[in-house]
NUVOSE-562446 format. One record per residue: z, x, y of N, C-alpha, C, O in turn. Coordinates in steps of 0.05 Angstrom, whole numbers, padded with zeros to 5 digits, always signed. Atoms other than C-alpha are relative to their C-alpha. Example, Ala and Ser with C-alpha at 12.3 -4.5 7.8 and 13.67 -1.06 7.14 Angstrom:
// NUVOSE-562446
+00000+00018-00024+00156+00246-00090+00000+00018+00024+00013+00039+00024-00001-00016-00024+00143+00273-00021+00014-00015+00022+00018-00005+00044
//
This chain:
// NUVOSE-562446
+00000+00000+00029-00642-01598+00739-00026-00012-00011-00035-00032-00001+00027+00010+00008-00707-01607+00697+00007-00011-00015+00026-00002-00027+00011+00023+00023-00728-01673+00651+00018+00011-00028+00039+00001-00036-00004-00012+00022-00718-01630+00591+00034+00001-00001+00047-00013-00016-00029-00007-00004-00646-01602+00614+00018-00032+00000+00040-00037-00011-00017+00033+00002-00625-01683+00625+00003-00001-00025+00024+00001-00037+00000+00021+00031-00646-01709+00559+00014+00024-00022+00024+00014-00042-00015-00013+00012-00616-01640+00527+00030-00010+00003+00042-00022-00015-00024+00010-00008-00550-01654+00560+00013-00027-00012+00034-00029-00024-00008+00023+00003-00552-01731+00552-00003+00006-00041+00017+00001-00053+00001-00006+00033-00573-01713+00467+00032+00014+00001+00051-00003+00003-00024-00009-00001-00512-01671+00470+00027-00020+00003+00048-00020-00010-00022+00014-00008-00471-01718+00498+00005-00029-00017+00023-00044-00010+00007+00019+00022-00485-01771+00443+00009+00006-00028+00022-00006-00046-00008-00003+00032-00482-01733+00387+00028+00022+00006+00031+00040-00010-00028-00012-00005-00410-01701+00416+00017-00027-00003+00041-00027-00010-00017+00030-00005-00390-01784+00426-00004-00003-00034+00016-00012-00044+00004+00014+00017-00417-01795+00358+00032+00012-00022+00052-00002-00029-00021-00016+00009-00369-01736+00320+00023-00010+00006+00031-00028-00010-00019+00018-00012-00314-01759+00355+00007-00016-00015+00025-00015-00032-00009+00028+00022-00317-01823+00325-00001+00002-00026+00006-00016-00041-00001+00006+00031-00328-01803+00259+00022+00020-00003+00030+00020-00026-00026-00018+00006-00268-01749+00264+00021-00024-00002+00035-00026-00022-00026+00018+00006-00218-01811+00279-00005-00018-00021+00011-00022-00039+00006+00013+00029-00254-01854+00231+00013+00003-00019+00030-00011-00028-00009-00018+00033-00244-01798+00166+00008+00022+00015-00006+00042+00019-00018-00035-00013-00189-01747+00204+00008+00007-00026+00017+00030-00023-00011-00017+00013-00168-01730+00133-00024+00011-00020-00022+00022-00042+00023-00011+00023-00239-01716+00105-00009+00024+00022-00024+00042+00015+00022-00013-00022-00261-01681+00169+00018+00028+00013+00007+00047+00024-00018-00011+00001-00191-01644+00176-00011+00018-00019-00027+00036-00011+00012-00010+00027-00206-01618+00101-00018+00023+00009-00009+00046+00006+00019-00010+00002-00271-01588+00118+00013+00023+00023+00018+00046+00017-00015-00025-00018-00238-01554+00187+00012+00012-00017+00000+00033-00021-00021-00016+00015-00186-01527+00142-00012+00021-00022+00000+00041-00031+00013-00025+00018-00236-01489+00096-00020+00013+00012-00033+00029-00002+00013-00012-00022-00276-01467+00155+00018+00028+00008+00011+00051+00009-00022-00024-00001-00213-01425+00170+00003+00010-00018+00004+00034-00017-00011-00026+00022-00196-01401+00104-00022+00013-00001-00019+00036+00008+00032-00016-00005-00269-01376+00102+00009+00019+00011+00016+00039-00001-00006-00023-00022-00254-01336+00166+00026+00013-00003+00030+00037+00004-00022-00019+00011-00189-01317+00142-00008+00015-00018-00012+00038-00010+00003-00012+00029-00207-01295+00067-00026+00021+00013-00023+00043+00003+00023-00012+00011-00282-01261+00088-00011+00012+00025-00025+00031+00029+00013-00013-00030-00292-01256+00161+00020+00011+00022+00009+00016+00043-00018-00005-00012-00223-01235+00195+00005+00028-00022+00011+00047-00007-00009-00027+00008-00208-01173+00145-00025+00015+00003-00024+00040+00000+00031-00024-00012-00283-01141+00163-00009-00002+00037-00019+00015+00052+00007+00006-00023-00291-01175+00226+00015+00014+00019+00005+00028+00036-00023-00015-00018-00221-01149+00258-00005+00028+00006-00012+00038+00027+00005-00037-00012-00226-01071+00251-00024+00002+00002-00029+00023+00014+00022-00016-00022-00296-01067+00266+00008-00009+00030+00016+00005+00049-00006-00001-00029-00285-01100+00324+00017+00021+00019+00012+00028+00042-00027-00015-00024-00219-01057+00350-00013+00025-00008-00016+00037+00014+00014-00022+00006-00256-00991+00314-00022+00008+00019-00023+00032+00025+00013+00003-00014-00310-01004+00356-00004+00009+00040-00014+00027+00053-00020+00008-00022-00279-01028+00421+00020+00036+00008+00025+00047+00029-00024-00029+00001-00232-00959+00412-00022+00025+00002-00019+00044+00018+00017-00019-00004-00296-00917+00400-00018+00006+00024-00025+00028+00033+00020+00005-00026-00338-00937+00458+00012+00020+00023-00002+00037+00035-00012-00007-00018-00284-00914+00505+00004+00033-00007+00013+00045+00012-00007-00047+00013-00275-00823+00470-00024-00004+00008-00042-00021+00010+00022-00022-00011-00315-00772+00494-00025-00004-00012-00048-00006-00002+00019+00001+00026-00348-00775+00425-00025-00012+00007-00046-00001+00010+00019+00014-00009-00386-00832+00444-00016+00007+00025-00041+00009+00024+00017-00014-00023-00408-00808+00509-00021+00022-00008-00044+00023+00000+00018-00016+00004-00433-00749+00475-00024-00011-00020-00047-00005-00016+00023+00012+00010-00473-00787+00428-00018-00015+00021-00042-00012+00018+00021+00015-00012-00505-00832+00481-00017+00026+00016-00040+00021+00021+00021-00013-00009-00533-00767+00513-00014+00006-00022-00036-00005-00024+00018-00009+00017-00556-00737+00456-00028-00020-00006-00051-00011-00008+00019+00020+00014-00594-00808+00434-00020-00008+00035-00039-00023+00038+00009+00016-00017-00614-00822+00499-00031+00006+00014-00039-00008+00033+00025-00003+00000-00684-00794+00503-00021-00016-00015-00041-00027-00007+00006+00024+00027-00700-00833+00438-00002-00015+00012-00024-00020+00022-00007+00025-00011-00665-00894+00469-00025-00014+00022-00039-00034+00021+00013-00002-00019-00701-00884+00528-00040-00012+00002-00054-00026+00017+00034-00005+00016-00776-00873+00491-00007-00026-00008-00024-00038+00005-00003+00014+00019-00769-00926+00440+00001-00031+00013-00012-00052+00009-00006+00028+00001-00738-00980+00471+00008-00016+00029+00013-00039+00037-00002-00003-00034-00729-00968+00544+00033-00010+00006+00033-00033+00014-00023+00006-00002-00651-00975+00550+00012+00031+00002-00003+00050+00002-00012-00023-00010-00604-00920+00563+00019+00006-00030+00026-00008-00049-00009-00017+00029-00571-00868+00513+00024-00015-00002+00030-00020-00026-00022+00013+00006-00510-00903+00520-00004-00028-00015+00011-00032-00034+00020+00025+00021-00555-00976+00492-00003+00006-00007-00007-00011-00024+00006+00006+00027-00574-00940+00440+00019+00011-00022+00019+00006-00046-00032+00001+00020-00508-00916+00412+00014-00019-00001+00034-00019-00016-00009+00018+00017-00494-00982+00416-00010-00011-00016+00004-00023-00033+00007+00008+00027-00541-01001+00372-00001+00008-00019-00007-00008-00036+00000-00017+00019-00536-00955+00327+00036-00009-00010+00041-00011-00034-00031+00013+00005-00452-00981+00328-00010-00032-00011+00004-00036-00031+00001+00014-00007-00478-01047+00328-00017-00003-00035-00005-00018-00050+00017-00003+00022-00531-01038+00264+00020+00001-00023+00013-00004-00046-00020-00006+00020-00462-01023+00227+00018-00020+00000+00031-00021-00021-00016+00014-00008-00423-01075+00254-00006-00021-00001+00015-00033-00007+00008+00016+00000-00459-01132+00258+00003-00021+00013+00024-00015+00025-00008+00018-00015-00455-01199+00295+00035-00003-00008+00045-00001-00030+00003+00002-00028-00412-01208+00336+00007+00020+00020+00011+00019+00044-00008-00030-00008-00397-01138+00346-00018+00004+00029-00011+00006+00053+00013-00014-00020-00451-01120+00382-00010-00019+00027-00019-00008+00047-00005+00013-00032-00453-01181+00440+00016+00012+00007+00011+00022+00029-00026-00004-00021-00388-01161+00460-00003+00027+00009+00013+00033+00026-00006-00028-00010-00405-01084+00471-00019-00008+00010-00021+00009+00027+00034+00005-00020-00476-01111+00505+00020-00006+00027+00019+00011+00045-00012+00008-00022-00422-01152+00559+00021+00024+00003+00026+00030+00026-00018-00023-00018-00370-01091+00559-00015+00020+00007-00005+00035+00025+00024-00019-00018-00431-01045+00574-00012-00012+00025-00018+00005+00042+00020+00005-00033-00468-01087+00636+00030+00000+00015+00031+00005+00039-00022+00000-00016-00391-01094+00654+00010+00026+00017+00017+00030+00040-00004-00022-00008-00381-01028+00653-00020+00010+00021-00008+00017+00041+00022-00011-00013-00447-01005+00689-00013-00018+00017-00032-00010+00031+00011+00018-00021-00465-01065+00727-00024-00001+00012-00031-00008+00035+00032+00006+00007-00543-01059+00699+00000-00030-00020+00011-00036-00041-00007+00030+00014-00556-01133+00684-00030-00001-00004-00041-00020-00016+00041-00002+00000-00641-01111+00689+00006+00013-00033-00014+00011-00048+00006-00009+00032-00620-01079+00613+00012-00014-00016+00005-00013-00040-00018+00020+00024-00572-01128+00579-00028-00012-00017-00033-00009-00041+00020+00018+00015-00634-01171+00565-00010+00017-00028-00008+00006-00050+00009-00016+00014-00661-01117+00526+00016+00008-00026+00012+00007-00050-00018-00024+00019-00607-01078+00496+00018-00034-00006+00042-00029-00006-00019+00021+00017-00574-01154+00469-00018-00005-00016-00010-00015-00037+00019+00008+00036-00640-01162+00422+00005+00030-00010+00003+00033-00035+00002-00030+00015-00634-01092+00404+00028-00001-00014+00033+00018-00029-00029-00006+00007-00561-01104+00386+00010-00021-00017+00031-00021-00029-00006+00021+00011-00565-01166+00360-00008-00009-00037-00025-00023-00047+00007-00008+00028-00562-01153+00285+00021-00004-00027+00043-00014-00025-00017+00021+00024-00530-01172+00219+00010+00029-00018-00005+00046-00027-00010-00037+00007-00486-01106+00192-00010+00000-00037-00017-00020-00050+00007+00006+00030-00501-01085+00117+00020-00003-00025+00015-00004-00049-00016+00022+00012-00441-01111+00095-00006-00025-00017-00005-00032-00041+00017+00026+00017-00472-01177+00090-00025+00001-00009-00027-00016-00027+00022-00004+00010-00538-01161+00074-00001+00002-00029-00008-00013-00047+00001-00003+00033-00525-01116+00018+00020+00003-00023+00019+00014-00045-00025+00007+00020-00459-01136-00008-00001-00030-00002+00011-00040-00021-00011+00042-00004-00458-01219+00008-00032-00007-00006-00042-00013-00028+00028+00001+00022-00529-01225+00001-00025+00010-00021-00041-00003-00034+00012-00019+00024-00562-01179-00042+00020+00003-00026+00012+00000-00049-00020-00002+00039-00498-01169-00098+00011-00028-00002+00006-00042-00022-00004+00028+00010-00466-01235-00089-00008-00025-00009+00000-00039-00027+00014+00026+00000-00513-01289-00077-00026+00008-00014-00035-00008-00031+00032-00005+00011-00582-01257-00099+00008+00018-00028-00010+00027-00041-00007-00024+00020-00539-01210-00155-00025+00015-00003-00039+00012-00024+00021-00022+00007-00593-01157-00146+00008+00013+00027+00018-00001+00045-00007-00020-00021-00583-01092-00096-00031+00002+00019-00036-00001+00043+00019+00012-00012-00651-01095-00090-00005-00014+00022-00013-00003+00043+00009+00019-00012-00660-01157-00058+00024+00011+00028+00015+00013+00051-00018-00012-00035-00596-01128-00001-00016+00018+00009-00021+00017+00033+00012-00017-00023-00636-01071+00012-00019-00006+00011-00022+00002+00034+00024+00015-00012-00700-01109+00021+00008-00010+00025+00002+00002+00046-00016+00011-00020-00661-01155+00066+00013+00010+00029+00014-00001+00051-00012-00016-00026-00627-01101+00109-00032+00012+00008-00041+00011+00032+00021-00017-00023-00692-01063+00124-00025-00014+00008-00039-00002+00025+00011+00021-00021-00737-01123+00143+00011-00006+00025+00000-00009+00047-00018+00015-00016-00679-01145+00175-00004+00018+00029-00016+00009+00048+00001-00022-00015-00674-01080+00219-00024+00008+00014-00027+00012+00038+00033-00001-00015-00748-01071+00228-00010-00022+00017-00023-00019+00039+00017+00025-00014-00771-01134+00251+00023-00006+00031+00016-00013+00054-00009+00000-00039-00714-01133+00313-00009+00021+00010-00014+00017+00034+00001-00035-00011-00730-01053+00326-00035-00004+00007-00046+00002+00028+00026+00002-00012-00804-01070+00322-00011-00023+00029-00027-00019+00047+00000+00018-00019-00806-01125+00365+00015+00003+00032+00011-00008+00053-00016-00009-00030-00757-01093+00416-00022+00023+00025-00023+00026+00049+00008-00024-00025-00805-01031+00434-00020-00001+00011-00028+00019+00023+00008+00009-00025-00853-01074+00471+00012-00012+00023+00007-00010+00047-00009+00003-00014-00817-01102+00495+00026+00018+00032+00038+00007+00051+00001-00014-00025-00793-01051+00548-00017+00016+00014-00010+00032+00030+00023-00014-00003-00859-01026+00558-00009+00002+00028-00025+00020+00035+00008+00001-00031-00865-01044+00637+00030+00005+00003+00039-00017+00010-00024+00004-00012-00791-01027+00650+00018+00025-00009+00014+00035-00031-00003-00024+00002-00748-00968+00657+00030+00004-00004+00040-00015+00008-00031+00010-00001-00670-00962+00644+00006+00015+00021-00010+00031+00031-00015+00000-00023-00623-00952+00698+00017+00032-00005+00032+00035-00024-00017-00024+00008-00594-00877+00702+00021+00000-00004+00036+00014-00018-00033-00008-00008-00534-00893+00725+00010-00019-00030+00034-00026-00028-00015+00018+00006-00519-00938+00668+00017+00015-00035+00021+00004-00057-00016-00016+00010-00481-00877+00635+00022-00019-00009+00025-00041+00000-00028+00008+00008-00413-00891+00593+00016+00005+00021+00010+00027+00032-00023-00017-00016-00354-00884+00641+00029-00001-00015+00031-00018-00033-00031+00001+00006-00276-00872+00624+00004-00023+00016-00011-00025+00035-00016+00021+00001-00238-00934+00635+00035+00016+00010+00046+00034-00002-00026-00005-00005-00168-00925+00672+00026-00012-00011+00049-00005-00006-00018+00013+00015-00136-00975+00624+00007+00016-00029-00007+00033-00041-00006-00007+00039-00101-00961+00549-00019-00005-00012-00021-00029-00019+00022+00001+00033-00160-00952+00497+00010-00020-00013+00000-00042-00014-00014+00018+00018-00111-00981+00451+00011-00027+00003+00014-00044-00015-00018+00025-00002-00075-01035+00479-00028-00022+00004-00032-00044-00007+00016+00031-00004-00138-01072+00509-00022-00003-00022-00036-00023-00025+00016+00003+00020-00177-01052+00449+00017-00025-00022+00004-00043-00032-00009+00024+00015-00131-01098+00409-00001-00025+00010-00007-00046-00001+00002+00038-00019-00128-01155+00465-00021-00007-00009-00019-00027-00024+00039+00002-00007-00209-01156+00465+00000-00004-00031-00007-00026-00040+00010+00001+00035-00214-01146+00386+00021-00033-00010+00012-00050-00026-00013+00028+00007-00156-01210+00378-00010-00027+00005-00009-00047-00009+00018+00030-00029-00195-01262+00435-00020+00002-00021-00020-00018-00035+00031+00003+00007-00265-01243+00399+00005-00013-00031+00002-00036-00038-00011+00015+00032-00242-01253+00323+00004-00033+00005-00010-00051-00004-00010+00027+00002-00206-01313+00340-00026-00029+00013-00024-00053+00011+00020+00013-00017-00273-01338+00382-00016-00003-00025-00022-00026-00032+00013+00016+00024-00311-01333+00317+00008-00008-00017-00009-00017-00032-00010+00019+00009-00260-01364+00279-00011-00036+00010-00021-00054-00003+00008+00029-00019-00272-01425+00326-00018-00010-00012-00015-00027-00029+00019+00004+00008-00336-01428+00314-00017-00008-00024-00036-00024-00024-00001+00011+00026-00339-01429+00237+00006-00019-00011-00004-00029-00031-00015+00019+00000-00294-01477+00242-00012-00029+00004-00017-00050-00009+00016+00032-00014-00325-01530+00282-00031+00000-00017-00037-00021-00028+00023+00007+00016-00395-01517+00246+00004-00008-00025-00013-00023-00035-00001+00022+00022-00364-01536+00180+00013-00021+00004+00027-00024-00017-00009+00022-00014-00338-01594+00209-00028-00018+00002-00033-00038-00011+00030+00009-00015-00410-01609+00243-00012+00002-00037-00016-00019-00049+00022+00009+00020-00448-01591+00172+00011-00024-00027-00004-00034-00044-00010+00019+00021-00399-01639+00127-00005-00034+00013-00005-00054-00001+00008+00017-00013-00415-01691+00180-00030-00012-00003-00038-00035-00008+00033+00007+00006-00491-01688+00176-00002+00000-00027-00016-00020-00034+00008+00022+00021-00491-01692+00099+00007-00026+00004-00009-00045+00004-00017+00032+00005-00441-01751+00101-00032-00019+00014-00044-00037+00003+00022+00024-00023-00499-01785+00156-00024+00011-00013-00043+00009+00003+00023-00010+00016-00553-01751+00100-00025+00006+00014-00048-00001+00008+00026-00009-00021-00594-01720+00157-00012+00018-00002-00034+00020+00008+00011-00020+00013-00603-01662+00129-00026-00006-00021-00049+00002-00019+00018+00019+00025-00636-01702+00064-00022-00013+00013-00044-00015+00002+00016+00008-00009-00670-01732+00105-00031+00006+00012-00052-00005+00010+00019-00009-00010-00707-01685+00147-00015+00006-00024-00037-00003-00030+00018-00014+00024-00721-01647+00082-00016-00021-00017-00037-00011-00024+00018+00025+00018-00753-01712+00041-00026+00005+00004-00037+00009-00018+00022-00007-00001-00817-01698+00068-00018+00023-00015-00042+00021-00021+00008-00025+00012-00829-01630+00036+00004-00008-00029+00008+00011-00045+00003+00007+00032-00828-01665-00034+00021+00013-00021+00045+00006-00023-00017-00016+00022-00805-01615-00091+00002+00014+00013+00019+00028+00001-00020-00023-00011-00786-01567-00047+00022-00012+00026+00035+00001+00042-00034+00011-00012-00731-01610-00012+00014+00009+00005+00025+00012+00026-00031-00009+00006-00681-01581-00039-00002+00037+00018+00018+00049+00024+00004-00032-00005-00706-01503-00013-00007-00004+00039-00004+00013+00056+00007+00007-00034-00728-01540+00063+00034-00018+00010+00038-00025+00033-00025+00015-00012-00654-01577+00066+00017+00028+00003+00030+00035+00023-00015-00026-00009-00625-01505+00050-00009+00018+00026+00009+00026+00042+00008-00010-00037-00662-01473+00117+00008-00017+00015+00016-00011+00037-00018+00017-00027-00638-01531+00149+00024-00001+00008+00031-00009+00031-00027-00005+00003-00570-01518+00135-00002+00025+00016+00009+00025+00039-00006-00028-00016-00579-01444+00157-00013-00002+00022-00013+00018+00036+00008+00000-00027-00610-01461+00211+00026-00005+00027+00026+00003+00051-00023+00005-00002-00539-01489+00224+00020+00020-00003+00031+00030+00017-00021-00023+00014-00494-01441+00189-00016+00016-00008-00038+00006-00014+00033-00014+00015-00539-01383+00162+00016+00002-00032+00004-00002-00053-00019-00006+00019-00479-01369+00112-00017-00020-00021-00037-00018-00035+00011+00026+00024-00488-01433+00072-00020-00002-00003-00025+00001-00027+00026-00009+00013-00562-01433+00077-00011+00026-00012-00030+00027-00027+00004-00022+00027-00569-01375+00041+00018+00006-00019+00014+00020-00039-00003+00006+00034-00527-01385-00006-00011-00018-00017-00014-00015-00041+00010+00021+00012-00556-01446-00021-00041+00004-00006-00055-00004-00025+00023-00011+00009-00627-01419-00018-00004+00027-00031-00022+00033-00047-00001-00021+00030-00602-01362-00073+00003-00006-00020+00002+00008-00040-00003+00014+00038-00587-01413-00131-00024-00002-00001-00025-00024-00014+00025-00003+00005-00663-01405-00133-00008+00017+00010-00023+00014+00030+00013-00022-00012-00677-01337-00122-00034+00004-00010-00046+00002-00032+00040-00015+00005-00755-01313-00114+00007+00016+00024+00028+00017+00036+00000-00010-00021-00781-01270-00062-00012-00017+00030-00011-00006+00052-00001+00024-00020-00800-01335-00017+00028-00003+00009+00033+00004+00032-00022+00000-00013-00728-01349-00015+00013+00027+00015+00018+00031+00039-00002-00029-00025-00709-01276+00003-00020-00005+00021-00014+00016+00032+00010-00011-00023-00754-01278+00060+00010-00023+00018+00016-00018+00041-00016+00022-00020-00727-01347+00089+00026+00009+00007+00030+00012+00031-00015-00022+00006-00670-01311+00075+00011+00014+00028+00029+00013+00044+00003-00032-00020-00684-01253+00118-00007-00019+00034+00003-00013+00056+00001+00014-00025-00708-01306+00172+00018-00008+00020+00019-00008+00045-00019+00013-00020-00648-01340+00181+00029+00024+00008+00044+00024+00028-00015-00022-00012-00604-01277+00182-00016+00020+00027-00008+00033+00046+00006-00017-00037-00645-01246+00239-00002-00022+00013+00013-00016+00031-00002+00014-00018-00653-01305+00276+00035-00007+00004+00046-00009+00026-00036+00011-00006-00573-01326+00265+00006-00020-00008+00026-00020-00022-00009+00023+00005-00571-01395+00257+00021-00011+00026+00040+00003+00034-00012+00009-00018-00546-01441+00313+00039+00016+00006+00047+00021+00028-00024-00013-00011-00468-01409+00302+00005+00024+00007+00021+00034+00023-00001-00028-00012-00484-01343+00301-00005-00002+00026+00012+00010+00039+00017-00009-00028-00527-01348+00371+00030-00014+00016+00036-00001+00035-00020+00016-00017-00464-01396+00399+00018+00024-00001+00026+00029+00022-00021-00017-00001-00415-01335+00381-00005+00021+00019+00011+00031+00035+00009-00023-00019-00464-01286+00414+00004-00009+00029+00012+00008+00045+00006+00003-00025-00472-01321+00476+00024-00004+00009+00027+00000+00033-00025+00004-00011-00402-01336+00483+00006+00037+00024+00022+00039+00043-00001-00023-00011-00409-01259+00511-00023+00006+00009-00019+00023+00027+00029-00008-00018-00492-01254+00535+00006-00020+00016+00011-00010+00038-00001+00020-00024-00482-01313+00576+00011+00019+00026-00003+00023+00046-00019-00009-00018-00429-01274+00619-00018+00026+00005-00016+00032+00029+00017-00017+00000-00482-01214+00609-00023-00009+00020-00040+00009+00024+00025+00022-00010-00534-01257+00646-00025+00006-00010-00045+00012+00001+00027+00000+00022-00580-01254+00585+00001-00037+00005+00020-00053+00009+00006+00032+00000-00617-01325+00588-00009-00008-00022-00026+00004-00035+00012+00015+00026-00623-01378+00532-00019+00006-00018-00022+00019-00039+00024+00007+00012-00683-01398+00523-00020+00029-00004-00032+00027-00025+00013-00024+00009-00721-01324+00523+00012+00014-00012-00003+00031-00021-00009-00009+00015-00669-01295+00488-00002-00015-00037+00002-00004-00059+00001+00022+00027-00680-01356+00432-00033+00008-00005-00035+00011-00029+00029-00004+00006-00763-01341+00432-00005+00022-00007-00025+00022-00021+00001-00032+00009-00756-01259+00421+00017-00001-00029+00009+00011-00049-00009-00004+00026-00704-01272+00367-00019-00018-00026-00020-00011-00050+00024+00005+00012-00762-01320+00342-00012+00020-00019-00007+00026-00042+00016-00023+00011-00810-01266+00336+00017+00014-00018+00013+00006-00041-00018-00010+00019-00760-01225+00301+00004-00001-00021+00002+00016-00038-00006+00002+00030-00740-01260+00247-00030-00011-00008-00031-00005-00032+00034+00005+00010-00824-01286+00235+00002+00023-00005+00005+00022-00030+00015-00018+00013-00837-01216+00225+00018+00016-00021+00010+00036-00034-00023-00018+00019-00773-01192+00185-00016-00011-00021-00032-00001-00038+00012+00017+00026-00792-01247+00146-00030+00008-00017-00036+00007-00041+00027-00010+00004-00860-01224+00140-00003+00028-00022-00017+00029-00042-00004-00020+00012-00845-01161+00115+00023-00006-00020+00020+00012-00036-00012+00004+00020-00793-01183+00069-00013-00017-00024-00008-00011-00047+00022+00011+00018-00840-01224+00031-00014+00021-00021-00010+00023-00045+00016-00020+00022-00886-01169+00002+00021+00013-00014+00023+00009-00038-00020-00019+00011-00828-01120-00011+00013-00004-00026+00018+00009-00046-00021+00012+00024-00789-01174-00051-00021-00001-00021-00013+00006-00043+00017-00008+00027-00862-01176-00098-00004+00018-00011-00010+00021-00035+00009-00031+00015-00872-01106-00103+00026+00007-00015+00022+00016-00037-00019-00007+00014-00802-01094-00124+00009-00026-00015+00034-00027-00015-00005+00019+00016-00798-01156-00167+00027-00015+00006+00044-00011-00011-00028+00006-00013-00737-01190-00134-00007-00036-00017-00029-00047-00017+00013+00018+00015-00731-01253-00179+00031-00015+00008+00037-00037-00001
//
């Protein structure tokens, strides 16, 4: 184990002792916060989150799909170096959004037992549906349509561009065709769509837990102090760096096209819970950490990049 991996571990293991103690401390302030972590995921992310998932999950497995991955699979192939079957999932996956598309990245290398393309085809899949884009942040939080569609097609470009060097020395695997499954479509499509929901339940959960913690210990405020008058716009990225949810909402009570593009940053990168939901399924994919965390980098730098101008030319205010 390397230097780095200790003192990660041992940090971890500190600020897991610290929580702890401040849950038995204030269990009915810290309770509270769990408890609207779930209604969240009940009220906003369990009635969109559920049937894509089992819609999904149910489509993968028909013909249908098979015939789409040939059809796409020259494209797929060209573009992004993954197989027609990777790119009908991204194309499922572009609609669906986290955490949709980890879990069809791990029931695809499962299926096909190519683990040389997961790496690939999990940035290519790894994407934010336009649901939230251009309904949660473009009409709700930014009230302009605008600013969602800006949002979605930075968003989209800057993983898609950044993906198709990335297979540029590397070739997909033939065999790593769709196959029929000898199990019920239906039955394990519900098992699989119940486990995953309830996995990013979890997750929501404990991060508003974790971000009502770090105000209370004003660490947030803290980091941000340095950045002067813009505090308040460097404490909200810090938040989504955390949750992306809450930082952008909290970056949209001051909409410009700066904030859209931080914006756009932290929805393609994820924010620490999104990437914990995904990996709960690339891990098992044997996609690795740390280069899967430096490509989604790039990613959201250049969404961001391109969401910047767009939001001036179309006046996004």
């Amino acid at each position: 184990m390397s230097a780095l991996s200790k003192y990660l571990r041992a940090a971890g293991g500190i600020a897991a002792a610290a929580a702890m103690i401040l849950f038995l401390l204030f269990p009915q302030r810290y309770s509270q916060s769990l408890l609207q972590g779930i209604s969240l995921w009940a009220a906003c992310v369990l009635p969109v989150a559920f049937p894509f998932m089992f819609l999904t999950a149910l489509f993968t497995k028909t013909s249908l799909f098979r015939g789409i991955s040939r059809l796409l699979s020259p494209a797929a192939e060209r573009l992004f170096r993954v197989s027609g079957a990777g790119g009908a999932l991204a194309v499922v996956s572009a609609f669906s959004g986290y955490p949709v598309g980890a879990k069809l990245v791990l029931e695809h290398t499962r299926r096909t037992g190519d683990k040389s393309e997961a790496f690939r085809l999990a940035l290519l899949c790894s994407v934010s549906g336009p649901s939230f884009l251009v309904g949660s942040l473009g009409g709700a939080m930014f009230r302009s349509a605008a600013a969602g569609w800006i949002a979605l097609l930075s968003h989209l470009a800057g993983v898609w561009l950044v993906c198709i060097p990335l297979g540029m020395r590397t070739r997909p695997d033939p065999r790593s065709a769709p196959t029929a499954t000898e199990d019920s479509p239906l039955s394990e499509s519900v098992m699989q769509s119940v486990l995953s929901v309830l996995c990013v339940g979890g997750f929501i959960a404990l991060f508003s837990v974790l971000l009502q913690m770090l105000t209370d210990l004003h660490l947030l405020s803290a980091l941000s102090a340095p950045f002067g008058r813009h505090a308040t716009t460097a404490e909200a990225f810090f938040c989504g760096l955390l949750e992306m949810t809450s930082g952008c909402a909290r970056l949209a009570q001051s909409p410009s096209p700066f904030s859209l593009a931080l914006c756009v940053f932290l929805v393609t990168l994820g924010g620490a819970c999104v990437l914990l939901q995904q990996f709960a399924y690339l891990s098992a994919a044997g996609v690795r950490c740390l280069p899967f965390l430096a490509v989604k980098a790039a990613q959201a730098t250049l969404a961001a990049l391109i969401a910047f101008p767009l939001s001036l030319l179309f006046g996004v205010q």
